[in-house]
N, C-alpha and C positions, 0 to 999 in steps of 0.2 A: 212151306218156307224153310223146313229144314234142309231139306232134301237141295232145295237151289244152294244152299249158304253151305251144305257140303261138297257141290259141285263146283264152289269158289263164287258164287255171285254174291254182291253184296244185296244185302234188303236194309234199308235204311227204319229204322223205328216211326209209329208215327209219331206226332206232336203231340204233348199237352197241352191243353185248353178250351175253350165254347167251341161246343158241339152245336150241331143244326137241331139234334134235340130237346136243346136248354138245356140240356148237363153240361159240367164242365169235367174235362179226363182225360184221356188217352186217348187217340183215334182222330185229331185232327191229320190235314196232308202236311208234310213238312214245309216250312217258309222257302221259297224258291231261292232267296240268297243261300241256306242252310245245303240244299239242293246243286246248288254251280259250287258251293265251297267244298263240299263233299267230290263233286266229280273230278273237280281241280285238284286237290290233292290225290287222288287214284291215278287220273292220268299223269300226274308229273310225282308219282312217287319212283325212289332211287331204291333197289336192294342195298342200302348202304349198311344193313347190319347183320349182313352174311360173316359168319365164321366170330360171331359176340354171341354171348350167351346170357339172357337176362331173364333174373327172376324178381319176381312182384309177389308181394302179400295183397290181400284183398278184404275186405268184408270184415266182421264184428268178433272179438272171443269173445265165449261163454265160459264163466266162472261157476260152477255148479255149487249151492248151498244144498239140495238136496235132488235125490232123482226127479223131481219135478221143478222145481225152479232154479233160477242162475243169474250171476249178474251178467249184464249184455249193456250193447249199445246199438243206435240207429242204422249204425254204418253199411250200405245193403251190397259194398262189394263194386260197385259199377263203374269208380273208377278205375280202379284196379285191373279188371276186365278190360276196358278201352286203351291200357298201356297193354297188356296183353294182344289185344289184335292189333294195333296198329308196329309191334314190334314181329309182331309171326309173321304180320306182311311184306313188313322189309326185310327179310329172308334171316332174322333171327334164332335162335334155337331158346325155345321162351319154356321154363317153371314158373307154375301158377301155386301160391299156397293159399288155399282160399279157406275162411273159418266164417262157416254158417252160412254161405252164400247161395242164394236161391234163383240161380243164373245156369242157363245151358251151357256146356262145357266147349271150349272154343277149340274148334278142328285146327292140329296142327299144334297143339299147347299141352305140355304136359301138365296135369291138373291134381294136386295133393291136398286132400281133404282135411282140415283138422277140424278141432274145435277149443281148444283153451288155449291161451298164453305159452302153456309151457311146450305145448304139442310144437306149435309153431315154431318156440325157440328150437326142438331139436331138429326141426327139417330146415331151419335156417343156417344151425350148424351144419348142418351135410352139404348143402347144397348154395352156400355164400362163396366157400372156397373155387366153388369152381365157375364161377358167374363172373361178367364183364360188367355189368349194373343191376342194379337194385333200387326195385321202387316199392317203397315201403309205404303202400296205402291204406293198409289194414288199421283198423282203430283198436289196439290192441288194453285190456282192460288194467288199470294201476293195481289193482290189489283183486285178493282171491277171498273167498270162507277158508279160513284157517282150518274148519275141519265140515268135511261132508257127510250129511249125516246122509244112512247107510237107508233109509226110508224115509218119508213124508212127514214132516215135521208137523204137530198138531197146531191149528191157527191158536190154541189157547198158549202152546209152548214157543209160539212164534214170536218174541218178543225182542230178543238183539240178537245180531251177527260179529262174529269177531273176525277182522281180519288181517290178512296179512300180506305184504307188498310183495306182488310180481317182482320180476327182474326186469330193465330197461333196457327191453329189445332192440332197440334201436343204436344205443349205445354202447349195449357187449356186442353187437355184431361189427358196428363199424369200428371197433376197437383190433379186431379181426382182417383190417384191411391191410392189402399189399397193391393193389394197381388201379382196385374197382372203385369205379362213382357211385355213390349213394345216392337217391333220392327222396327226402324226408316229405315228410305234412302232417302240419300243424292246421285242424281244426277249431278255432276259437271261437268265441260268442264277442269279440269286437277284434279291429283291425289293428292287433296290436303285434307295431313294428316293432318294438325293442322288447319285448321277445320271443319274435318271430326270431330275430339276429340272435338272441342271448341260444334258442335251440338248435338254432344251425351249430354256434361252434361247441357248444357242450355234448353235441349227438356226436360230434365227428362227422354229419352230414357234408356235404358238397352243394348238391341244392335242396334247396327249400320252397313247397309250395304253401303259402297261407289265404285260407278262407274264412271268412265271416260265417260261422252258421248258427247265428242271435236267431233269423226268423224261419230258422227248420228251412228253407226253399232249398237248400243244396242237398241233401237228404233224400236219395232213390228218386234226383232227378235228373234229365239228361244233361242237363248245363251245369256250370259252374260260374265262376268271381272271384279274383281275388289277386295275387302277389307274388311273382316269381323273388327267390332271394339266392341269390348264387353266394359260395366261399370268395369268391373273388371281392367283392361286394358291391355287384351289380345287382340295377333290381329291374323286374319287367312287371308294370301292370298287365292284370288281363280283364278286358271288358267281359262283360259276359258271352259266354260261346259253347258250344256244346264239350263234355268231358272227352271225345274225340282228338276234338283238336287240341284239346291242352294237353293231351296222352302224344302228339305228334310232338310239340311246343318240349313238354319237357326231355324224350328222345332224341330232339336234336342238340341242346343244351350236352346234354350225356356225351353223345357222341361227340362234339368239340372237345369237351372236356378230358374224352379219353386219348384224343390224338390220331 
């Protein structure tokens, strides 16, 4: 499978769900709608984002308390990745900043490894300036261990963490802007519109994708749900559909937007 997907073929993932074995997982064949909608977009894709240059955050920081543990989140990078390929396909010149992502590196993508908050701020600083869009899909962590202890903390001495507030990446970057579209996500645990809107205009964002993830389902899985919110203040539901298309969906948004 590799070896094809460096030759340029595409290999489609299989599906989650009941198996012929009574297990439920990974390994079903994809839905044949998922199938025509996939091939329709390959054959009627446009190199429309030759000579833009877009970079994406991806996946979860890690806040280290000690050399063995860290603060983290769920975040497993996959969408992130999916604006990455469908952007290297349409003849973009794509930066990947991925923190902790446990995903094959996508041919054709330059791919910059971090892992904390801050690491990221500084590749975001080097590498925003010379970008045409930014998709900021990384779930980056609100606050750090104020201090890392230098060894394994005893579980008897493990008793509080004191911390202290990251910087709001999202918003010292786009404060940072001269031409380029931003594109934010807000992960909530309910569909909440007004401040879905209150984060678009206080990030400096342009758009906004919001989703629901109360019952964990979007979390390292192929689909998504949820609520395009543009600066203009339009808004686009999205039914459920694989992290694909809505990587194509938010692309095109972008590119309108940049003219």
């Amino acid at each position: 499978v590799h070896t094809l997907r460096d030759r340029g073929f595409l290999i489609m993932e299989p599906a989650t769900g009941a198996l012929t074995s009574g297990d439920v997982g990974k390994g079903r064949f994809p839905d044949t709608t998922e199938i025509l909608a996939e091939f329709a977009r390959l054959t009627e894709r446009k190199m429309d984002l030759v000579g833009k240059k877009v970079l994406i955050t991806a996946g979860g920081t890690r806040e280290a308390i000690d050399p063995i543990r860290f603060i983290g989140n769920r975040s497993s990078g996959k969408q992130g990745y999916a604006i990455a390929r469908d952007a290297v396909a349409r003849g973009a010149e794509v930066t990947l900043i991925a923190a902790n992502v446990q995903l094959p590196d996508i041919s054709g993508v330059h791919t910059i490894r971090v892992e904390s908050a801050a690491q990221m701020f500084g590749e975001l600083k080097t590498e925003f300036p010379k970008s045409h869009i930014l998709a900021m899909t990384a779930a980056v962590a609100d606050a750090r261990p104020l201090q890392m202890a230098n060894s394994k903390i005893k579980k008897s001495d493990y008793t509080n963490i004191e911390l202290a507030q990251n910087p709001d990446l999202l918003a010292e970057i786009s404060s940072m802007k001269t031409n380029q579209v931003v594109i934010a996500f807000a992960a909530e645990t309910s569909h909440d519109e007004s401040q879905a809107l209150q984060k678009l205009a206080a990030k400096g964002a342009d758009i906004l994708y919001l989703n629901d993830v109360s019952s964990g389902e979007i979390f390292d899985q192929e689909t998504t749900f949820g609520e395009i919110f543009l600066a203009s203040g339009s808004r686009i539901k999205v039914a459920k559909t694989t992290k694909d298309t809505l990587a194509h969906q938010l692309l095109d948004q972008a590119l309108l937007q940049l003219g």
